[in-house]
N, C-alpha and C positions, 0 to 999 in steps of 0.2 A: 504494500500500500504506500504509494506515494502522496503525500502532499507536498502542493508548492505554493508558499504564500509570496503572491504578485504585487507591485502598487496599481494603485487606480489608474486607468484611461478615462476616457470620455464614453467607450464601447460599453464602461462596466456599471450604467448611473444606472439603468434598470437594474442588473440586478443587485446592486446595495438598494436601492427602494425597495426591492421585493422580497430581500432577504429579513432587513426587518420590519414590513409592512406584516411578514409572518408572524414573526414570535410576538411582535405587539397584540394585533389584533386575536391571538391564540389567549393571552394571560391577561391584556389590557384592550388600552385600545390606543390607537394613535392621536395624538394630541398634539396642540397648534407648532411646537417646539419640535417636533418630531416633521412636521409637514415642509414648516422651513430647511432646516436640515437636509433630510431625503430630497426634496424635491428641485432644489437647489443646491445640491453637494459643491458643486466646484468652485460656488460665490461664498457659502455661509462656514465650509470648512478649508478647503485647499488654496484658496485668495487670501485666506486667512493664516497662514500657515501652518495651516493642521495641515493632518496626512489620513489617508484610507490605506487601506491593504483589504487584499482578495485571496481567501485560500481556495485552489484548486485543487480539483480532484477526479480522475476520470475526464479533465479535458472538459469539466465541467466546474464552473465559479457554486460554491458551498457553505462559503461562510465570510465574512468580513469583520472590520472593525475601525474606528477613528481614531486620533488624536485631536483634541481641538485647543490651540494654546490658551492657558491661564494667564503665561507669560514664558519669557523665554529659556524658563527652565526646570515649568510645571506645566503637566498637561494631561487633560482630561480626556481618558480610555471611556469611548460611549461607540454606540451603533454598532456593538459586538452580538455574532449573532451569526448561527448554524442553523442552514436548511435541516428541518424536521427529518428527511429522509434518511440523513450523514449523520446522526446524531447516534454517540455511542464508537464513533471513531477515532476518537482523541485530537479532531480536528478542533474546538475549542480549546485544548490544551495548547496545541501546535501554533494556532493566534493567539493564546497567551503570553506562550516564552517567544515566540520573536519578537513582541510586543514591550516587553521587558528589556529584551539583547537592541531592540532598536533603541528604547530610552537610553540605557548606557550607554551606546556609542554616539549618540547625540548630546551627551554629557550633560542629561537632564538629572534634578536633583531629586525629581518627584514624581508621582505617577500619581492621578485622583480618581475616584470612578464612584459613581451616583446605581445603586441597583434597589433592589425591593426582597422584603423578606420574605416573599411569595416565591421567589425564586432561589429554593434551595440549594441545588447544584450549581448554580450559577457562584452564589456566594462558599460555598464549598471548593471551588475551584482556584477563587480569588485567594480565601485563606493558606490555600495547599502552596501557592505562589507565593505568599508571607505580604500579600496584603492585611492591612490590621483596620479596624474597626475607627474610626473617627467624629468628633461630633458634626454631625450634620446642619444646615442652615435651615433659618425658614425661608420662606415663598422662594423656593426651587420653580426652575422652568415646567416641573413635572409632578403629574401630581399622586406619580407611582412610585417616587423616590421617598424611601423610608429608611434608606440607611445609606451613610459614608464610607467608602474606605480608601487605603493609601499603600503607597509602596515607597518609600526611601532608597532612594537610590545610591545615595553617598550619603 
């Protein structure tokens, strides 16, 4: 089993919309922050200097994930997210840890990420990678965000 995690083109904005247009509307629903985002990837995160990545598999895009900068040496891990079929493949691991190996060689200090306690595995995965638990904000973009966590980088 091969996976290869790609950066975004322009070829790949469907399927990051569709990738999490899935798991959203599976557990939640998609919400105005979400619409921006997806729907305008290449203005709202990659002009911004965020970054996407695509994991391939079978010649087929499976799963993705963001960076959207805090600043330029923190930056928030969102729009992570495994097509339901691939799931059980360790394809979400596989965009975790290059997710991590890109932060450090980017010589970022910080990794942040917004998730929900409905999603147990999700946060199960973060902790196995020694993301830790942090206090959270109010009036988040989102209104499925019930928990912080982080990863220290240096």
């Amino acid at each position: 089993m091969e996976i290869s995690i790609i950066p975004y083109e322009p070829i790949h904005s469907k399927a990051f919309h569709n990738l999490n247009v899935e798991w959203l509307e599976k557990y939640f629903y998609v919400e105005e922050k979400d619409k921006e985002l997806l729907n305008d990837c290449e203005n709202t995160i990659l002009k911004k200097n965020g970054h996407i990545f695509l994991a391939k598999y079978e010649e087929k895009i499976v799963g993705c994930f963001s960076f959207i900068p805090i600043n330029d040496t923190h930056f928030e891990l969102g729009k992570m997210a495994v097509s339901e079929k691939y799931q059980g493949l360790k394809i979400g691991q596989a965009l975790l840890k290059f997710a991590i190996r890109f932060g450090e060689q980017s010589d970022w200090d910080k990794i942040i990420l917004y998730s929900s306690t409905k999603l147990p595995h999700a946060l199960y995965l973060y902790k196995k990678y020694n993301f830790v638990e942090v206090p959270i904000e109010k009036d988040l973009p989102y209104a499925r965000s019930d928990i912080k966590m982080e990863l220290q980088l240096k």
